[in-house]
C-alpha positions in Angstrom: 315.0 135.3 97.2 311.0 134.4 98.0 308.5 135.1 95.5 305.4 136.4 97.5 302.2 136.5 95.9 299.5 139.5 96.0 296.6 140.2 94.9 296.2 143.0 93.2 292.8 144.5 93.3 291.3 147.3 91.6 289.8 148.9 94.3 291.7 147.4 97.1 295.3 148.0 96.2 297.8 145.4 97.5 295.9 142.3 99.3 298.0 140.0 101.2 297.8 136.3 100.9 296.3 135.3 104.3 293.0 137.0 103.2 292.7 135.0 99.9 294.9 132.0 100.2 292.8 129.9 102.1 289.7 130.6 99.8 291.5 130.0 97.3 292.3 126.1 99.2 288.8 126.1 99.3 288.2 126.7 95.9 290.3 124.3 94.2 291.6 127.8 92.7 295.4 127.0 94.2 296.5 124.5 91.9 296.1 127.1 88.4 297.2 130.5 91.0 300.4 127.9 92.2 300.6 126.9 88.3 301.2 130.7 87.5 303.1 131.5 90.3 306.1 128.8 89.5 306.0 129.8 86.1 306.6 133.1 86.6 309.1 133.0 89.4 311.2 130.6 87.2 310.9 133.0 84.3 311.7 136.2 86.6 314.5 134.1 88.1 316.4 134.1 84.7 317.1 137.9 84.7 318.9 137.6 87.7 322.5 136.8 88.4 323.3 133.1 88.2 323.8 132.6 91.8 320.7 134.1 92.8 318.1 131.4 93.6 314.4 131.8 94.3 311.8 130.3 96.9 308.4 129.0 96.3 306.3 128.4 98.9 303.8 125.2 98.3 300.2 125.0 99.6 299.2 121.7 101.3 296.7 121.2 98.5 299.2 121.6 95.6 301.6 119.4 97.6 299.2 116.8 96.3 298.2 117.4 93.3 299.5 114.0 91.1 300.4 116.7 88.4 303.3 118.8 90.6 306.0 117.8 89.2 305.6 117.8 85.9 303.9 121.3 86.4 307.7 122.2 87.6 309.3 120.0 85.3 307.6 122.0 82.3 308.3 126.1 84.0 311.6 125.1 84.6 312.0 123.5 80.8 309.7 126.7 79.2 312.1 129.4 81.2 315.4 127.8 80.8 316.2 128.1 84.7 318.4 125.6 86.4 316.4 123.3 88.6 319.0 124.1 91.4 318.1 128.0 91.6 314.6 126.5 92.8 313.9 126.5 96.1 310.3 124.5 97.3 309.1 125.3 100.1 306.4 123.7 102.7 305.1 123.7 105.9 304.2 121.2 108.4 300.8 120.8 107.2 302.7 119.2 103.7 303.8 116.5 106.2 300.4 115.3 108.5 298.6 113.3 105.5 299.9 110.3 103.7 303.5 109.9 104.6 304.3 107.7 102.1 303.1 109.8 99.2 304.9 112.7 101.1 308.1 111.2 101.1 307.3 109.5 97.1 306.6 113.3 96.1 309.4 114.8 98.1 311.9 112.4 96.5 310.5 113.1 92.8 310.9 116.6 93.2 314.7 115.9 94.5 315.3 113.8 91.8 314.7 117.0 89.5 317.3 118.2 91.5 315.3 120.8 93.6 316.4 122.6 96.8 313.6 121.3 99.7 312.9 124.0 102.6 310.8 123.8 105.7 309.3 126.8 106.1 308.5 128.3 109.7 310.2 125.5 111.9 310.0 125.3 115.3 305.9 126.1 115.4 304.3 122.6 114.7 303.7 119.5 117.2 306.8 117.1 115.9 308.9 119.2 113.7 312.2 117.6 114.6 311.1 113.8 113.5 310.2 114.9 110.2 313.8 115.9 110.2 315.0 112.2 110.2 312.7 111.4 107.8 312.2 114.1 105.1 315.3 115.1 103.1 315.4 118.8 103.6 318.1 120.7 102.3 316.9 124.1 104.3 315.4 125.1 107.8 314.1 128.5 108.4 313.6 129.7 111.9 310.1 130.7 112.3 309.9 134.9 113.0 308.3 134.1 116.4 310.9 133.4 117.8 313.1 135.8 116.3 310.7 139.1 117.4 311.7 138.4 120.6 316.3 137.9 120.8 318.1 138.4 121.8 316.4 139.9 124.6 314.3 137.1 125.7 316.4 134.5 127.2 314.1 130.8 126.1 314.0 132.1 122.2 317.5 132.9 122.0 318.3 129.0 123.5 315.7 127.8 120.7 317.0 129.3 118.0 320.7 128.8 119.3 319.2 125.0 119.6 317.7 124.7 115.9 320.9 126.5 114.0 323.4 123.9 116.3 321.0 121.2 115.1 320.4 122.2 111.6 324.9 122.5 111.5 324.7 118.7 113.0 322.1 117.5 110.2 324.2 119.2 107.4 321.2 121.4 106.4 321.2 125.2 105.7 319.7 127.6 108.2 317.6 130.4 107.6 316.8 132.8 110.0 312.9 134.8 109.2 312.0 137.9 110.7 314.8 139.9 110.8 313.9 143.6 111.5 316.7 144.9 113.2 320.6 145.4 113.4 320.8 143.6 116.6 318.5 140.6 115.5 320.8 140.3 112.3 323.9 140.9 114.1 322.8 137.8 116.3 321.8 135.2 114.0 325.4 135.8 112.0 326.8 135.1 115.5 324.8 131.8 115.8 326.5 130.8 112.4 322.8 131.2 110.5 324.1 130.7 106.8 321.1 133.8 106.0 318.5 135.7 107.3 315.5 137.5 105.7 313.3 140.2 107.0 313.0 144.0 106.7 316.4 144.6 108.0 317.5 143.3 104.4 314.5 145.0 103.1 310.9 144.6 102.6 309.1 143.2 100.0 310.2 145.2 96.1 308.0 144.7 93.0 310.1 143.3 90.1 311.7 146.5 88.6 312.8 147.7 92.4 314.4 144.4 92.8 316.4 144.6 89.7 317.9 148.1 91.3 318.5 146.3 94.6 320.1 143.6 93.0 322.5 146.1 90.8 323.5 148.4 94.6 323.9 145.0 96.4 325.8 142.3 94.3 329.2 144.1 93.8 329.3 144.3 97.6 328.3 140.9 98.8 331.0 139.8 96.2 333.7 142.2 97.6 332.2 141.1 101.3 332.6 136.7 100.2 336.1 137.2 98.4 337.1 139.1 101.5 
């Protein structure tokens, strides 16, 4: 599961995170907002069942902050969550600055023994180097592509391509943007190992998702021992 961060406002309702995200970037406000957010999706994470991870996502500019991974080091310590129920992950822009402090930082956070996703592959100018050179443990597909299969003949080869690939390089694939039966039904073809979009369902507060989780588990148990 991904954590996704809003901002609730009092007047506004619901905000999504493209219209503060970047300000926040701006700010320097990320690093304390990312602070809170890994705390509190490591602490959420403990009411689930235990083979239930969640997903992060990491802003370039906390990607570098020297105090990361003790910052996950001490959420995962405070909630009592397994460090392998958490799931970092970054886009391209982690990887264009320093490479050597990318890989230093990616290796650290490995060593705590971390899952390590790239997020929204397939949209950035050399995505498939980093792959010999970053350890990744998870790619997900980027919903572009997926909008448009199986109908559309060159983004059902790519994502065909990048699940094949991902198979080759021992690496999990994800497939984003799922919104209907015959974009799920595809991917599960392809041998995706999951997909995640609205066809699954969209985005639940807290006490929803502990009712989804309660109508769900018993039958993706039945559906894995079957």
């Amino acid at each position: 599961m991904t954590a996704l961060l809003r901002w609730n406002h009092p007047e506004r309702g619901l905000i999504p995170p493209a219209d503060f995200i970047s300000l926040a970037e701006d700010t320097g406000l990320i690093l304390a907002l990312g602070r809170w957010v890994i705390r509190a999706a490591c602490q959420e994470a403990t009411s689930w069942p235990d083979d239930i991870s969640v997903a992060v996502n990491l802003s370039p500019v906390q990607f570098r902050d020297p105090g990361l991974a003790a910052t996950i080091e001490a959420a995962l310590k405070s909630s009592g969550l397994c460090s392998s129920r958490l799931e970092l992950e970054i886009t391209e822009g982690v990887l264009l600055s320093d490479e050597e402090q990318t890989i230093a930082t990616l290796t650290t956070l490995k060593a705590q023994g971390l899952r390590i996703s790239m997020d929204d592959f397939g949209t950035g100018y050399s995505s498939l180097s980093y792959l010999s050179r970053f350890p990744f443990d998870k790619i997900k597909i980027d919903q572009s592509f997926v909008r448009q299969i199986p109908g559309n003949k060159q983004c059902t080869a790519i994502v065909h391509a990048i699940i094949t690939m991902g198979k080759c390089l021992d690496m999990a694939i994800t497939v984003e943007g799922v919104e209907t039966e015959e974009q799920h039904a595809f991917a599960v073809a392809q041998g995706c190992d999951a997909v995640q979009g609205y066809n699954v369902s969209k985005p639940l507060q807290r006490t929803d998702f502990a009712a989804f989780i309660a109508e769900w588990t018993p039958y993706c148990r039945l559906r894995t021992a079957a």
